[in-house]
Each structure stands twice: as C-alpha cells, then as structure tokens.
Phi, psi and omega in degrees: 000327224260328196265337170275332135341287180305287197295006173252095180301317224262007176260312169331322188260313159341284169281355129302296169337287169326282198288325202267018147276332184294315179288318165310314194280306211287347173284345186263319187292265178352323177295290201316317176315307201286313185257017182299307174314348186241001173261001157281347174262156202265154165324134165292312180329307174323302205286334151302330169263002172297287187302327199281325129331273160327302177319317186267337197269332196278351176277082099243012200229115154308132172328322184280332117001289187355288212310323181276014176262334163334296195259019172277274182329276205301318177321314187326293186309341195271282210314305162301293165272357145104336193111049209248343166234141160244168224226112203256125175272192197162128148268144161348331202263344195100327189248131180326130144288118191267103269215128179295177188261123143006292204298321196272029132300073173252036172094019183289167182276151185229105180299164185286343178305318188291025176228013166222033147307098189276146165238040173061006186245115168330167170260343178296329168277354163247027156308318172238064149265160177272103212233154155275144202306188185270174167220139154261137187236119184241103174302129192296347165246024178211135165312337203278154185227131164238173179247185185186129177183161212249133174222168157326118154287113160299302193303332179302331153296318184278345157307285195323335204279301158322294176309305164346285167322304198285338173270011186294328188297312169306281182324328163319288210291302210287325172297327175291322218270326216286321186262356179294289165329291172321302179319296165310313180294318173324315176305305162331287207292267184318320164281315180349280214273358193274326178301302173304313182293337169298286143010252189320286168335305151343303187293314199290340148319326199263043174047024185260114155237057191282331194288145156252163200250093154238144163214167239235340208265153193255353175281212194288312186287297167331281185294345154279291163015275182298309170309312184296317159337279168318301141324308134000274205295323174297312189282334177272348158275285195331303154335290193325301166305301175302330158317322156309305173297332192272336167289318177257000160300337182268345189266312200278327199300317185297297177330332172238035162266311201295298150332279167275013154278319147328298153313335178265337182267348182275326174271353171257343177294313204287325166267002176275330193271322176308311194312305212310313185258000163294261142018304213277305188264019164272303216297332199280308173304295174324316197279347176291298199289358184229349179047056214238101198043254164303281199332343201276003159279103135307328195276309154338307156278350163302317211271341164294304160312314180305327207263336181282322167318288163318320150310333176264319171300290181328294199294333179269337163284331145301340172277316183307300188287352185264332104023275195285327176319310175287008171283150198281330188252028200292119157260132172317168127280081172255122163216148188315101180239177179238113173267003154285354180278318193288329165333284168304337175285315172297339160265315170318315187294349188264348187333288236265014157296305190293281193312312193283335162252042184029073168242142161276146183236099187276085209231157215222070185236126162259142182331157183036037191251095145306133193204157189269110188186177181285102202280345183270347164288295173319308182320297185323317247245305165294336195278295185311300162306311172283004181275282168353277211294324182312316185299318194274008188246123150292184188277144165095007206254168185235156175224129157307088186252111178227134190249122148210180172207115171275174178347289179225027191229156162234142193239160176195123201228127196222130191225145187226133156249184206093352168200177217201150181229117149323114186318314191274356150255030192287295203311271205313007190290328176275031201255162194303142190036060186242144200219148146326277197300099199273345179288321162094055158265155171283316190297309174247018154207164186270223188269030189052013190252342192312287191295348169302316181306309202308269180348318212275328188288294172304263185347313189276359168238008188039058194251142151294156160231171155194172173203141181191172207258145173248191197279331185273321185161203171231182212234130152218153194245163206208123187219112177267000000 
C-alpha cells in the first residue's frame, strides 16, 4: 500500500488535497467555537449608556412607576440585544433585588413588593464577571439608593457553544464527503495532464515518438505540454537525419569496403600478372648466360624476351594508367566535340589491321553527333574496343560500326562476328585481368585490363556499356 502510494502522483495529491481540506474545515469549526460567543456581543459601552439613561429617567419616575420604567430598560436588553446582558438591581444594603421575567407579564398588575424580592446574591458575585460599572438610582418620591449595572449572559454563550457541539457530528460527515470531492477533482484537474505527459516520455524513452500531449491550458502544465511536443517532433526530424546519415554513412562504408577488396584483389591479380613474364625473361637470360640446352640460340630467345618485354611494358603502361584513372581526385579534360569524326578517324587508323586480318568493315555513322567528353580517354576507349574485335575475329569475318541519337541517348555499337563468349563469363569480362581463355595464354588474350579500362573510362562519362553475344557473333553497345 505504503509503495503504491510512493508511485502514484495522483493518490499523492488526493491525500494531501484530503488532509489539508480536512485540517482547514477542522481549524475553521474550532475558530468558530472558540470566538462565536463573541461575535454576537455587543460592545459594553452600549450597554453603558443604555444604564447610564436608566440613571437619569429614575430622578424623574415615581417609586411607584420604578418598576415599569425598571422593566421598559430590560424589554431593551432582551429585544434589542438577543438577551446578550442581563440586568442587576442592589439595594444599597448589597443584597440583589430580583427583577420579574418578561414571560411572566400577562398583563398582571405587578405591586411594589415586587422590587424588594431579594435572591440573595451579593454584588462581590459579579466582581469578575465582564459587567458595566455601577450606577446608583434614585427616585423622585424615595429616599432609598439602589445600585444597578449591566454583565454579559453567560449562558446565551454556552447556548452557542452547545449548539455548535450538537451539529459537530453532521459537520463532520459533510467536510468529509465535501473535502473527498474537492480532492478528487483536484486531483482530477492537476494529473490529468501530469499522466498524458508521463505517458508520452515513456513512448519517447521507448524511441515511439508518434504520440502528442494535447491541451488547451496556458499555465505551467500547459507550456510543458507544448515543449514536450516540440521536442518530440524535433527528435523525430533528427533521427530522421541521423538515419539518413547512418544509411549513407553505411552506404560509403560497404562501397569502400567493395573498394577495397578490389584493390586487394586488383594488387594480387596484378602481381601475379607482373611475376609471370617477369619470371619468364630472368629463366631465358639465365639460361643463354650459362648456354644451357636450347638456350645456346641466342638470337631466338633474345627475340622472345623482347616480345615478352614488351608485353610487360603494355601491362605497366596499362596499370600506370588505371593508377590514375582511380585517383579519387582525378578530373576528365571534357569538352564539346564530334564524335563522329573521332570514330571515323579511328578506323581508318585501324585499316590496315582490319585488311591484314581479311575482316570487312561495315560502318552506319551519323554525321555530326557531338558529345561532352575526354577526347583522348574515349580515344582509348575505341582503340581498345577495334583492337578487341580485329583480334578476336577470324578471316572471311565482318565487324559492325554503328553511330546514331535517339531523343535523349546517343548510341554506339560496335559488333564482330564469328565468335561467341560463354554466357557465364559475360558478367566477369570487366573485371581486372580477367580473360575467357582461363590458360592466360597471350596468344589468344592480352594482359586482361582493356576492358577494365573501358569500364573504368565510360563510368567517368556516366556512360553505360553491355556486351552480349548475337546470332552472328557478338555485340557491345555503348549509350552516352
């Protein structure tokens, strides 16, 4: 109980709210008790010049009189002030004269005995009572001194007092159920919105920030509200942005990851490729210089080692150049040019290939077709492709050259027939040193980078490439 208490703001304040209504009503009863009685009384002064009246009207009222001017003054006390003084006679001698009651005045004659009925009570018994001074009274036809002064009804207090007390049970029950209410609403009115705010922190501890806090209130509760909105909404653009950020930060990460498992796969290929004719022209020079079986032809293996050499020069001049191609801060030299011209110039410069391997050269270019590019990287890039088809083309065979522009590509396809590429080494062609021929023989592949380059050239023109085999032989299309 004592702990469900602790965690419950809103029984908390219930039971404050409870007790300091309970503790107010019972401090306000508790008032009332202690100052009721005084707030029905009247001043003594009043009540002095009240007496002080009487005093002066008795030199003029005959003795036989006395008594009704006597009970005239009290009919005052009663009437006027609720009974809140009462009204004391003295004969001279000290001992009290008892004064008829109102009630018993039914119009009876009232003789002079009744004002010299003594009730035996001293003036030394209302000494500390709260009283008006004494007055002495004197009649106009007797010699006789009475004494006369006005004190406070106790009893007219303790009637109040009484009364109190007997509605104390009744009073009870209604400040409780009165402050039970008042509580609940309080209670009501102040958690509400202190609950939906808790509420809502929850969700956003739990990363939910779908939920809103709403109210209409302008206070304190209110502008937390709102903040807690605001916030909300704020934490749901940052995420957002950090997500973003962690996607393409996760994004650059795998890409250089890809990167660099290329690069690792690109220096082993490449040192593999290095070794070989490297490998090839140490064992040929040893074996001339030591004259050693075949090798004592020297003019044969000079001339092999040359050929390997060169081969090995192409492949360092091909690395040199993929080398630059991959610097990150590497820019084209791009400017508007015709690239139909450069085509055409490039088979011409390929003629006497094409003839030397009997290929025919069929070519479809249209005129004037410009485009924004490297023109000595795109040179490569044609060099590389018409070296490909002249090599890889038998004799009686043709190679396809076509330039056009459609709407919003310029296209360019350049196809040899007479041979075919296995479907499942389409995919691996552009990848570094990768060859059809898995022997790595030269005689029927180069150093395996041509088309890496191509790839690597075109991407820096944001150009596609594709190659696939046609009914004839095969085809690659090239769309800038």
């Amino acid at each position: 109980m004592i702990k469900r208490i602790r965690s419950k703001l809103s029984v908390k304040v219930f039971l404050i709210t409870l007790l300091l209504m309970v503790s107010c009503c019972t401090v306000t009863y508790s008032c009332i008790v202690r100052f009721a009685p005084y707030i029905y009384s009247h001043e003594l002064s009043e009540a002095e010049e009240i007496a002080n009246g009487l005093t002066v009207e008795s030199y003029y009222t005959p003795f036989d009189e006395a008594k009704y001017l006597i009970l005239a003054y009290n009919d005052i006390f009663v009437s006027e002030y609720d009974d809140e003084f009462v009204l004391h006679l003295f004969k001279s001698s000290g001992e009290e004269i008892a004064l008829p009651d109102l009630d018993t005045l039914t119009g009876e004659e009232i003789t002079l005995s009744d004002l010299d009925t003594l009730t035996g009570a001293q003036i030394e018994d209302y000494k500390n009572m709260e009283r008006t001074s004494e007055h002495k009274l004197y009649f106009a036809d007797s010699t006789d001194e009475y004494i006369l002064f006005l004190t406070k009804n106790t009893n007219k207090e303790s009637q109040v007092i009484e009364a109190l007390q007997k509605s104390l049970p009744i009073l009870s029950i209604i400040i409780f159920v009165v402050s039970v209410i008042a509580a609940f609403f309080y209670t009501w009115y102040m958690t509400k919105p202190i609950k939906r705010i808790s509420k809502l922190s929850k969700q956003m501890a739990d990363m939910d920030f779908s939920g809103l806090c709403l109210t209409n209130r302008t206070d304190e509760i209110g502008v937390l509200s709102h903040s807690l909105n605001d916030l909300s909404e704020k934490l749901v653009s940052a995420l957002s942005e950090l997500q973003d950020a962690n996607q393409k930060l996760q994004a650059d990460i795998d890409l250089e990851r890809r990167l660099e498992k290329q690069r690792t796969k690109f220096f082993s290929a490449a040192s593999h490729e290095l070794k070989t004719p490297i490998t090839i022209i140490k064992g040929q020079l040893q074996g001339m210089l030591h004259q050693v079986g075949r090798y004592k032809d020297r003019e044969t293996y000079l001339a092999q080692s040359l050929d390997v050499t060169d081969t090995l020069e192409k492949m360092v001049q091909e690395l040199l150049i993929i080398s630059r191609l991959d610097t990150p801060d590497y820019n084209c030299n791009k400017c508007n040019f015709n690239l139909s011209k450069l085509i055409s110039d490039r088979l011409v410069a390929y003629e006497d290939l094409f003839m030397q391997k009997e290929l025919t050269v069929e070519k479809t270019i249209s005129p004037e077709t410009y485009i924004l590019g490297d023109i000595q990287l795109l040179q490569k890039v044609l060099d590389n492709l018409l070296g490909n088809a002249a090599t890889y083309s038998g004799a009686g065979n043709h190679v396809f050259v076509k330039l056009w522009k459609d709407t919003e590509k310029i296209n360019l396809t350049i196809e040899n027939t007479g041979v075919h590429i296995p479907e499942e080494d389409i995919p691996k062609l552009f990848e570094a040193f990768y060859r059809v021929d898995q022997s790595r023989n030269r005689q029927t592949g180069g150093t395996g980078l041509g088309l890496y380059i191509v790839k690597t050239i075109l991407d820096l023109h944001d150009a596609e490439i594709k190659i696939a085999n046609t009914i004839q032989g095969v085809i690659i299309s090239i769309q800038f």
